[in-house]
C-alpha positions as CSV (number, residue, x, y, z in Angstrom):
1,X,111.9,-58.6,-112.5
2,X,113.2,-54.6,-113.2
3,X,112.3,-52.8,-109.8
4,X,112.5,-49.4,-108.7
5,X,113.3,-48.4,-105.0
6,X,112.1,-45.0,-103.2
7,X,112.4,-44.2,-100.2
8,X,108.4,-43.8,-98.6
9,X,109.1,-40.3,-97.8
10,X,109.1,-40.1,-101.9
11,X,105.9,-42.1,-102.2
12,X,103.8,-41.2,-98.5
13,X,100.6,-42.8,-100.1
14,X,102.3,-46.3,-99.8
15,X,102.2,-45.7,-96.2
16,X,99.0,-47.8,-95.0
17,X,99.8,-50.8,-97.7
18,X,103.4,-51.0,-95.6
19,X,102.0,-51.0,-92.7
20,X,99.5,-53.7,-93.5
21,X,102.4,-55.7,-94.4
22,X,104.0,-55.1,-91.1
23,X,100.9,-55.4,-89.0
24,X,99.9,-58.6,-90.8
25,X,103.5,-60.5,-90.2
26,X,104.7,-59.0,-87.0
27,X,101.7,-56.3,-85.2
28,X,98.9,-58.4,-84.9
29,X,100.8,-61.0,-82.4
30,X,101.4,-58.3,-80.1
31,X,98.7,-58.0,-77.6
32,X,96.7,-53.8,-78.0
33,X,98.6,-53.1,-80.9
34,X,96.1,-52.3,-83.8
35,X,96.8,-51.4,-88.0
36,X,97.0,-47.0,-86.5
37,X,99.4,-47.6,-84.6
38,X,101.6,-49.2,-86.8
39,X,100.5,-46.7,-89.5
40,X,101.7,-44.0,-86.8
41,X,104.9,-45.8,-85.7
42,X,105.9,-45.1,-89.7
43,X,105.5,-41.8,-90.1
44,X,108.7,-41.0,-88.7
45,X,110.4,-42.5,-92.4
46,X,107.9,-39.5,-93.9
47,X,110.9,-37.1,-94.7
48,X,114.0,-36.3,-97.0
49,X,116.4,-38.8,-98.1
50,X,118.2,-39.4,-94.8
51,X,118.2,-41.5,-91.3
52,X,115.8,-43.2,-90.6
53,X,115.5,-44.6,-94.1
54,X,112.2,-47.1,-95.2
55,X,112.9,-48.0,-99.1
56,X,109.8,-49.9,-101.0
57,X,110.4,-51.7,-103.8
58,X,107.9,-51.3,-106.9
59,X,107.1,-53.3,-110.0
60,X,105.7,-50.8,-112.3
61,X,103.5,-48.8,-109.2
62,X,102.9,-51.5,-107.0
63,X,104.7,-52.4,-104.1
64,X,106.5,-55.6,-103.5
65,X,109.2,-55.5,-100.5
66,X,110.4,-53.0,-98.1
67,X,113.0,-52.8,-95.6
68,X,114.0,-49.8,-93.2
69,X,117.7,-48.7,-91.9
70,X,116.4,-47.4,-88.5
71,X,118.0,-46.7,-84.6
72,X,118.4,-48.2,-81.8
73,X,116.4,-51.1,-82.6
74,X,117.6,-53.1,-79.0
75,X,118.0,-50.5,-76.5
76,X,120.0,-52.1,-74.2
77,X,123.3,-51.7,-76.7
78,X,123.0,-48.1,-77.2
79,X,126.4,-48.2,-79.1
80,X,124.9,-50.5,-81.7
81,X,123.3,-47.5,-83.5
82,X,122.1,-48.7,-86.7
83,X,119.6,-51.3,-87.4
84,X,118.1,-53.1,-90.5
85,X,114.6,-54.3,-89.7
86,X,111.4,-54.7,-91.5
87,X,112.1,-56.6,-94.2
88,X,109.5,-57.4,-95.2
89,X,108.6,-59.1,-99.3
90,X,104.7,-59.4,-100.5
91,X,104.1,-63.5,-100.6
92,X,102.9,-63.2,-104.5
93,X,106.6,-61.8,-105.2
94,X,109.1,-64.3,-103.1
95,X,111.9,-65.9,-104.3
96,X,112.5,-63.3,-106.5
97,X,116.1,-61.3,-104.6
98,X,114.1,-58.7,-103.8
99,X,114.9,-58.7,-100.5
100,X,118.9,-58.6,-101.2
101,X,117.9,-55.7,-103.5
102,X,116.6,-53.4,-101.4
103,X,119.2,-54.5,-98.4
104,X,121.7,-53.7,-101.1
105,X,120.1,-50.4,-101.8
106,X,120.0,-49.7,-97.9
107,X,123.4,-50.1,-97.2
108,X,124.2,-48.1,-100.4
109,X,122.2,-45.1,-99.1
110,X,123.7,-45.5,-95.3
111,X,127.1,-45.9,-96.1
112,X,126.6,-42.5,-97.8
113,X,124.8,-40.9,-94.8
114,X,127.8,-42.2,-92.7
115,X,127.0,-45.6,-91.4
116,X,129.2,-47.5,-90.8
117,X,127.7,-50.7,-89.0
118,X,124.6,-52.2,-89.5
119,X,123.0,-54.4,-86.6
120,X,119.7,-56.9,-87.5
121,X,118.3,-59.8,-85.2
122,X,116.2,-62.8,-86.9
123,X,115.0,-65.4,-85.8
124,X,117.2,-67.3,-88.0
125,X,119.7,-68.9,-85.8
126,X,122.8,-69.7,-88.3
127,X,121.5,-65.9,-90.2
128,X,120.0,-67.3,-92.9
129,X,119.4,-64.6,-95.9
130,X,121.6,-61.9,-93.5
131,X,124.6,-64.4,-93.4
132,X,125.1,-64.6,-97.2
133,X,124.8,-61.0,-97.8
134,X,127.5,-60.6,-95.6
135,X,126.3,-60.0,-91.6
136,X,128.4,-62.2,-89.2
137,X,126.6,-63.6,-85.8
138,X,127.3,-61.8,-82.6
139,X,125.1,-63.5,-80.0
140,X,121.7,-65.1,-79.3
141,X,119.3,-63.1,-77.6
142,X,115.7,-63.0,-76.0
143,X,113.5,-60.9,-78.3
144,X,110.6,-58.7,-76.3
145,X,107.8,-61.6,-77.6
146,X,109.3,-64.3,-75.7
147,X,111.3,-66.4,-78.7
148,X,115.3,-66.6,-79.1
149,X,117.1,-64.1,-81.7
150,X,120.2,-64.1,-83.6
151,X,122.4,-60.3,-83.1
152,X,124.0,-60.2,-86.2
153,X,126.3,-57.2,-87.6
154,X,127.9,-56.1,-91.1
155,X,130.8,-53.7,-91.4
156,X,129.9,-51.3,-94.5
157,X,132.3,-48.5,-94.2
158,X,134.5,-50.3,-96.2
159,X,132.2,-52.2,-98.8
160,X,132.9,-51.2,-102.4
161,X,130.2,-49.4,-103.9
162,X,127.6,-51.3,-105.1
């Protein structure tokens, strides 16, 4: 499949159909949290080509996966400053690498902003996906919902350009 990847500040009207995707797999278990606020929580990717970062991944014009290079996603580790999260691929379109595509595309477009770590947690306890592209394991964690997390981390500074 021949993708393109923008950034949502690029393509603002794919706002709502990302934050469907987001409320649908993660929002709606948490307890008051409705579709708005998760459309709100994403406006803050609504500018230029720089940190925080959401990239969507498009077949023709539709979407098909996103992921975000964000801050501070765990707060009690204020060093660990950069985060991957919401990677997130449509069902119809699974099994397809697009989630290594637009990780790849990420870390591209941080290492060039000056990242130079990249932090995720999943609930994947030997890292699944995030250990093959390269993250190692730091430690296990309790996530905010109540269920055990994997801290995992990936050096980019030095990655070849992709």
């Amino acid at each position: 499949m021949a993708c393109s990847i923008v950034p949502l500040s690029d393509r603002p009207d794919l706002l709502p159909v990302v934050a469907g995707w987001y409320f649908q797999e993660w929002g709606n278990h948490v307890a008051g949290l409705k579709l708005l606020d998760e459309q709100q929580r994403l406006e803050v990717f609504l500018h230029g080509d720089e940190l925080p970062l959401l990239l969507i991944a498009l077949d023709g014009e539709v979407p098909v996966a996103a992921a975000q290079l964000k801050f501070h996603e765990r707060t009690e580790r204020p060093e660990r400053l950069h985060w991957l999260g919401g990677v997130y691929v449509d069902p119809a379109h699974r099994g397809r690498g697009l989630a290594e595509k637009v990780i790849a595309e990420l870390v591209v477009r941080g290492r060039a902003l000056g990242v130079r770590d990249i932090y995720l947690q999943t609930e994947a306890d030997d890292g699944g996906l995030y250990r093959r592209l390269g993250w190692a394991p730091l430690e296990s964690v309790q996530h905010a919902a109540g269920m055990p997390v994997r801290i995992m981390v990936r050096s980019v500074a030095a990655d070849p350009l992709d």
